[in-house]
C-alpha positions in Angstrom: 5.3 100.8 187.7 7.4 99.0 190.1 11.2 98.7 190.0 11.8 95.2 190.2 9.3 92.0 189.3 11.0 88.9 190.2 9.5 85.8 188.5 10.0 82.3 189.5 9.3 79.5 187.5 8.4 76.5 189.9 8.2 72.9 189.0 7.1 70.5 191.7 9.8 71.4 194.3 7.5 73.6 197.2 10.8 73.1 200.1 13.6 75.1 197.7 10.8 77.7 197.0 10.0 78.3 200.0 13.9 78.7 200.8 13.9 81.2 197.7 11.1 83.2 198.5 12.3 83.6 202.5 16.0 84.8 201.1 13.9 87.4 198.3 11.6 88.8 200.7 14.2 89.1 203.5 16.6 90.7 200.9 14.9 93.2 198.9 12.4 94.8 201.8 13.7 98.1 200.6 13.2 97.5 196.9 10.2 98.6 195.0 9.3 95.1 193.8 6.9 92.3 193.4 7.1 88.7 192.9 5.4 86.7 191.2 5.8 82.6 191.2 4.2 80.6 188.3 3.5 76.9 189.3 3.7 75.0 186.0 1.8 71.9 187.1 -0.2 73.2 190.5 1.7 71.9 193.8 -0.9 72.5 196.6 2.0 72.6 199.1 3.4 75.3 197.1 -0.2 77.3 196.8 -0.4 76.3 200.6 3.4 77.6 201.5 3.0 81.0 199.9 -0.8 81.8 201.4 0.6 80.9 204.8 4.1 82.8 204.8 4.1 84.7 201.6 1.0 87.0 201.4 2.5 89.5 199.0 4.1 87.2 196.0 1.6 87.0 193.0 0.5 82.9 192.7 -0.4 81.8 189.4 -0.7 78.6 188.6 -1.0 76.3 185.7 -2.5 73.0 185.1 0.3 71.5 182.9 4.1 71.9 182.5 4.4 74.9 180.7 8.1 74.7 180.1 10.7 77.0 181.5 10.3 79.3 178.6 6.1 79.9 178.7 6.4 79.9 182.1 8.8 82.9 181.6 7.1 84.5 179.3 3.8 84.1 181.7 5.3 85.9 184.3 6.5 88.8 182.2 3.0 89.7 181.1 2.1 90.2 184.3 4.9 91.8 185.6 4.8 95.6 186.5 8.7 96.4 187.1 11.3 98.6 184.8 13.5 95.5 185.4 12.4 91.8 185.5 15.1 89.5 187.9 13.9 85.8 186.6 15.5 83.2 189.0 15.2 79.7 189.8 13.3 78.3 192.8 16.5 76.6 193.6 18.0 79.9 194.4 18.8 81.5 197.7 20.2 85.6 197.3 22.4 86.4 199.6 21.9 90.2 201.4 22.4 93.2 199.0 23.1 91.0 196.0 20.0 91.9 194.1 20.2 95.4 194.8 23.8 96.1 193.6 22.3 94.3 190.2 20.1 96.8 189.9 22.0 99.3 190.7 24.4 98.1 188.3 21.6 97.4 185.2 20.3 101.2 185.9 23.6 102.6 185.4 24.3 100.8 182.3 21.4 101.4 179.6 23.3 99.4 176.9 23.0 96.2 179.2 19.9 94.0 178.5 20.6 91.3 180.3 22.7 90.8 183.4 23.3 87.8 185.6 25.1 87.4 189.2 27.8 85.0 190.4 26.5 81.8 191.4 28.0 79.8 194.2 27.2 76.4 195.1 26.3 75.5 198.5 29.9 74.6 200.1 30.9 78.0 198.4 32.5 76.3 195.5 31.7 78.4 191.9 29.7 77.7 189.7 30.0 78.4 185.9 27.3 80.3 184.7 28.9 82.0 181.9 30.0 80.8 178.1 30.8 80.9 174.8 28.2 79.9 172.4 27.5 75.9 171.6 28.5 74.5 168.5 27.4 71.1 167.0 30.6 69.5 168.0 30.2 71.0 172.0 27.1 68.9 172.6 28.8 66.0 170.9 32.1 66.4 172.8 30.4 67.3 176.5 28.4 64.1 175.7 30.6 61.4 174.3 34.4 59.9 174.8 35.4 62.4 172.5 35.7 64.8 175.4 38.5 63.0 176.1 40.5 63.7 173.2 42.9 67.0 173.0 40.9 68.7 170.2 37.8 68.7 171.9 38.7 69.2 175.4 40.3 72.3 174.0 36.8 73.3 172.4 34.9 72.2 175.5 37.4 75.0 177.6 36.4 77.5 175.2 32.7 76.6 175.4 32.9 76.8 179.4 35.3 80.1 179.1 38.1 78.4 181.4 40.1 80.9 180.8 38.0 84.1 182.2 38.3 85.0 185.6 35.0 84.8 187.0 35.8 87.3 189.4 35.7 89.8 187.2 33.3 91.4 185.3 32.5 89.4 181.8 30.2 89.9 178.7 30.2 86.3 177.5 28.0 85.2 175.2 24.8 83.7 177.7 24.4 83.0 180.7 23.0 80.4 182.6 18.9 81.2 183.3 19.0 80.1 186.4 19.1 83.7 187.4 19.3 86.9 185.0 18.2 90.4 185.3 16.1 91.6 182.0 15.9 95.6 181.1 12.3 96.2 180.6 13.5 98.8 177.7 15.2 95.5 176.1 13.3 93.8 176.6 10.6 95.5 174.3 12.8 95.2 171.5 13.7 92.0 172.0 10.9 90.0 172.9 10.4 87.4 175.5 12.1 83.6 175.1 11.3 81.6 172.3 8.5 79.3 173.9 9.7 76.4 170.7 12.5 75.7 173.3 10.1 73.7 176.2 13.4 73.5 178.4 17.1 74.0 177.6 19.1 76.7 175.2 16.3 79.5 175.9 19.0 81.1 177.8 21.4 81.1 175.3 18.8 81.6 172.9 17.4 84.8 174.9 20.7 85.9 174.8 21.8 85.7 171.3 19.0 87.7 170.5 19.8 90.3 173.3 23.2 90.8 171.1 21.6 90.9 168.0 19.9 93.5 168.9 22.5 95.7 170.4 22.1 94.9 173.9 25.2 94.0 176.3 25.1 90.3 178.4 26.9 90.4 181.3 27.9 88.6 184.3 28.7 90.8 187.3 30.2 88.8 190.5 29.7 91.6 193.0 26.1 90.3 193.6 25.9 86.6 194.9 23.5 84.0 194.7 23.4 80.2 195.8 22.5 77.8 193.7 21.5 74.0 194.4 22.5 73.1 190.8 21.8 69.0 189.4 22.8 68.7 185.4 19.8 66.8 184.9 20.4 66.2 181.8 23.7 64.3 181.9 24.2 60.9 184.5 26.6 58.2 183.9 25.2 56.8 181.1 27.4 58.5 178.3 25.1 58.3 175.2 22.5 56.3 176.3 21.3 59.3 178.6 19.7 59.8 175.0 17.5 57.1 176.0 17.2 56.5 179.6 16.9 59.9 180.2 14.1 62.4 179.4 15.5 65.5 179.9 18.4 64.8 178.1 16.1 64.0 175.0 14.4 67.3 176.1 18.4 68.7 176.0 19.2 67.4 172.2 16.2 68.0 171.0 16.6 71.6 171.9 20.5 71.8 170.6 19.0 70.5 166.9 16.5 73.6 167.3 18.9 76.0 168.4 21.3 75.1 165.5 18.6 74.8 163.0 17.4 78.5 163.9 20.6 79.6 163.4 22.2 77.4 160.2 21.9 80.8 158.2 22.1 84.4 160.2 21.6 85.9 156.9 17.9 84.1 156.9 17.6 83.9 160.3 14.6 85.8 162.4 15.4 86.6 165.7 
């Protein structure tokens, strides 16, 4: 078994993965790992990038979109490593980051899921950590109602404003765009909830990491860059809902995330 698997999902951008895979491979030479890269929808020029400067990461590709979460879940079960580092292929690591995380996740058996700082590219932070979403925070984040004092107060509890995000945190989730998973968690756990095709698997994932027993936790000594786009928001306020796909993709998700969760006393995680 190896230490690390590192799975990338990729969707249709070969340029950024190649710029991910040359920061992994450059950065954990000295790790026991693998990485593996499934291509939801085959990109030739991603097939062609990695035979032609990647020999050693695992290709598998897939006809269709799988969805971030079955394309997570397919590169779990063919992953080999104690610990599972799932990143975006908009990601670049930054020397010794990935390392001190697993460092870090080893020494700390009661932490099943563990995610890095995450900088944007003029060195700006980004926030990848929160409190969990409630009804009225997709409302509020989407609508004028942001505006108003009640709900900018819940939207600054939502995004944590008040954490500093140099320190250590356990929030509630973290952003997916990078998280180390305990194998040993992992197990008990299960892998992402494949009903969510694309948005709130991470906090998902997580909620289920704290159900059962398991610590989430973002630890800023490890460093990533992220080229980040909320996809799912533009300048259309509301009518994103229409004009925009993947914020139908985002709502629809919120309504499944809130309906799987109406009653934790019902509820099967």
């Amino acid at each position: 078994m190896k230490d690390l698997s590192i799975i990338i999902v990729h969707h249709q951008t070969p340029e950024l993965l190649k710029l991910c895979l040359d920061s992994l491979t450059k950065t954990t030479s000295e790790i026991d790992r693998e990485i593996i890269v499934i291509d939801s929808t085959i990109s030739h020029k991603a097939r062609d990038i990695i035979k032609s400067n990647f020999s050693g990461v695992v290709y598998l590709p897939f006809k269709g979109n799988l969805g971030y979460s079955r394309g997570v879940n397919e590169g779990v079960k063919h992953s080999k490593g104690q610990y599972i580092l799932v990143v975006n292929p908009d990601v670049i690591v930054t020397e010794g980051s990935i390392g001190k995380m697993l460092q870090y996740i080893q020494e700390h058996e009661d932490i099943g899921m563990l995610g890095p700082q995450i900088l944007n590219f003029n060195g700006t932070h980004q926030r990848t950590f929160f409190s969990y979403y409630k009804p009225s925070t997709v409302l509020a984040r989407r609508t004028f109602l942001g505006r108003l004092k009640r709900f900018k107060k819940e939207i600054n509890n939502f995004l944590m404003t008040d954490a500093d995000y140099t320190q250590i945190q356990t929030p509630d989730w973290i952003m997916g765009s990078a998280m180390m998973i305990s194998r040993r968690a992992l197990e008990k756990v299960g892998g992402m909830d494949e009903r969510f095709f694309m948005y709130f698997e991470d906090v998902d994932w997580a909620r289920r990491f704290w159900h059962n027993d398991y610590k989430v936790v973002y630890y800023p000594e490890a460093v990533f860059y992220h080229y980040h786009q909320r996809e799912s928001k533009s300048k259309l306020g509301i009518l994103d809902a229409i004009f925009n796909r993947k914020t139908r993709w985002h709502i629809q998700s919120a309504f499944k995330f809130f309906w799987k969760y109406h009653d934790l006393r019902k509820v099967k995680i």
